[in-house]
N, C-alpha and C positions, 0 to 999 in steps of 0.2 A: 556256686560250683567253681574250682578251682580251675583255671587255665595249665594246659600241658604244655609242662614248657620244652617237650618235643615235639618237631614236629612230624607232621601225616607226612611218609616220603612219597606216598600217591599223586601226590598234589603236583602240577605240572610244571615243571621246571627245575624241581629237587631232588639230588640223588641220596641214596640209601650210603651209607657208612659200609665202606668193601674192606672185609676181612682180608689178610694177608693168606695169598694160597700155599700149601704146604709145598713144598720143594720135592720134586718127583726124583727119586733113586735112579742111578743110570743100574741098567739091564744086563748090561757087559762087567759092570764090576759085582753087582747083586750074581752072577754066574761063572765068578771068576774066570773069565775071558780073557786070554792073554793077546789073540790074534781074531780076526776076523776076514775069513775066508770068502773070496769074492764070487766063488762057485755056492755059496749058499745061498740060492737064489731067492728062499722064504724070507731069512731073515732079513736079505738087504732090501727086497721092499717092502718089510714091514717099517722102514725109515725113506720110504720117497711117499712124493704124493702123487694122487695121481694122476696127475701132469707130466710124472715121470721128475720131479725137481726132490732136492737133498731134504726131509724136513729139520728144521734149524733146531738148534739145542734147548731153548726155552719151553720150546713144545714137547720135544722126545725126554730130555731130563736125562741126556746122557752127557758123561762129564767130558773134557776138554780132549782128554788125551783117544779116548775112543770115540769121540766124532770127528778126528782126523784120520784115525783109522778107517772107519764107516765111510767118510768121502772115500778116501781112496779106493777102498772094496767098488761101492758103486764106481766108480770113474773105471775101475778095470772091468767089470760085468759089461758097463757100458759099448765098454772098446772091443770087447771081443760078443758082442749080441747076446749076452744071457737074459737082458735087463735094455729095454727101450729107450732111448734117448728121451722121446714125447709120445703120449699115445697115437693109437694108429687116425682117431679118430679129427686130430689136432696138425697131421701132415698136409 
């Protein structure tokens, strides 16, 4: 019997070969979105967590120029209470 010359990645201490993830579409330019409104309380924490913290671009897969807009929406929800600093729970 021939020997595999791959090996079991079961085996402890070996990891498996990690495909490259595909690069996520930002949401704002896929809706051509020019502004993002701070009073739209769904949308902006559909990008916090819920710690109430910004989620970072790697994760959301929004591009450069509208996660600067996005911080700022949130940073104004925040300032005027539409949108929690930290949960209630974390005070």
């Amino acid at each position: 019997m021939a020997r595999d010359t791959k090996r079991d990645p079961k085996k402890k201490g070996e990891k498996r070969e990690k495909r490259p993830m595909r690069k996520k579409k930002c949401k704002f330019c896929l809706d051509r979105v020019t502004h993002i409104d701070y009073k739209d309380e769904r949308r902006v924490r559909r990008f916090m967590t819920d710690r109430g913290k910004i989620t970072p671009r790697r994760i959301t897969g929004t591009c450069a120029k509208h996660q600067r807009m996005l911080a700022a929406a949130v940073k104004r929800a925040r300032l005027i209470a539409l949108v929690p600093y930290v949960r209630e729970y974390y005070r």
